[in-house]
C-alpha positions as CSV (number, residue, x, y, z in Angstrom):
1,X,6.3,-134.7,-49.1
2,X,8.9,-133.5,-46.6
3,X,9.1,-135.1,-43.0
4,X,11.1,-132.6,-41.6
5,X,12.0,-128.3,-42.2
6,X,15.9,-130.1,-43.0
7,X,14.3,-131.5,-46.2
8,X,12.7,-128.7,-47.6
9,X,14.6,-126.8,-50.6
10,X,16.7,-123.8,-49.6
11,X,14.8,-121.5,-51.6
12,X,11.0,-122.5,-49.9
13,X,12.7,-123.1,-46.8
14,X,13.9,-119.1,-46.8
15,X,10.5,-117.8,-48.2
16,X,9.0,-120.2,-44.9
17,X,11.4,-118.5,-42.6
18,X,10.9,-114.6,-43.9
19,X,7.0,-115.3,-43.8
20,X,7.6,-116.5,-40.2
21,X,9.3,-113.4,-39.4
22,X,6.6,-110.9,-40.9
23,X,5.1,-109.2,-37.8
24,X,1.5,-110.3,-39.7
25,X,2.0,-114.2,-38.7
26,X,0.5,-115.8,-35.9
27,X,0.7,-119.4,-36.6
28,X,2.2,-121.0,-39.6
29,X,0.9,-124.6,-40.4
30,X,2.3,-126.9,-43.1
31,X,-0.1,-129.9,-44.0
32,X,-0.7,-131.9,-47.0
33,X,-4.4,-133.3,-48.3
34,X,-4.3,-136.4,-46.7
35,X,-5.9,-137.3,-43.6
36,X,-4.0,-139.2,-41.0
37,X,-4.0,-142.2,-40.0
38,X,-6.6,-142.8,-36.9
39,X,-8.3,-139.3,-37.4
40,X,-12.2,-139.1,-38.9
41,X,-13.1,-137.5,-42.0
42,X,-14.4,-134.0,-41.6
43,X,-18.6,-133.8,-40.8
44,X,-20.7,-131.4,-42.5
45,X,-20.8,-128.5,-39.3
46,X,-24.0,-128.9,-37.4
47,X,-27.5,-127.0,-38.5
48,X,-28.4,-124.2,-36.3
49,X,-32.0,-124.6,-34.8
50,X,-34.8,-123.3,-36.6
51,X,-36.4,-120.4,-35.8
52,X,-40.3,-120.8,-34.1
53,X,-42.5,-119.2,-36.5
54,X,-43.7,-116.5,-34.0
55,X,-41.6,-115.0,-31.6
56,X,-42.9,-114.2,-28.1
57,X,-41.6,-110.5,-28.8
58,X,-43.3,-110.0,-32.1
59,X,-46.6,-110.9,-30.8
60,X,-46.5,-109.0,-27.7
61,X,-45.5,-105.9,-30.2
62,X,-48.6,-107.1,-32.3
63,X,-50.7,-107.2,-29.4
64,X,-49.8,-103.7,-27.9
65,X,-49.9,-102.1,-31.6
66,X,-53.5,-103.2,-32.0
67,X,-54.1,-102.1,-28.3
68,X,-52.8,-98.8,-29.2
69,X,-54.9,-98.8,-32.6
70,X,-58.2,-99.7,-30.4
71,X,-57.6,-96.9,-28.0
72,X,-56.8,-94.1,-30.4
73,X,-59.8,-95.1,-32.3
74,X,-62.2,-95.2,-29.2
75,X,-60.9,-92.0,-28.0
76,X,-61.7,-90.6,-31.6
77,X,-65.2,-91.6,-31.8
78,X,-66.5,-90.8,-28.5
79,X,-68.4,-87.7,-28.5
């Protein structure tokens, strides 16, 4: 583990400092595995909400598609 970009090897600390330069990198972290000291594991990310059943819009397009269906009917049969 290196505390500091002085004790890095030569050779990574080149290949670091040529990756910094690349017009490609925003942001270049070096970390290890651990966690540090004082900071909580990682949580599983929350679930989103589930979704109701039946949506307000999918009945109203229910609704008006068997309005329709009634009306084209009734203007059919009528004589």
């Amino acid at each position: 583990m290196y505390r500091s970009l002085d004790e890095v090897p030569a050779e990574v600390r080149r290949r670091i400092a040529a990756a910094m330069e690349d017009g490609n990198s925003g942001t270049v972290l070096i970390a290890d595995r651990r966690i540090p000291h004082g900071m909580a594991p990682p949580q599983e990310p929350p679930r989103p909400a589930p979704k109701p059943r039946w949506d307000r819009r999918l009945v109203l397009e229910l609704a008006l598609a068997g309005a329709l269906t009634l009306g084209v009917w009734m203007l059919a049969t009528l004589r």
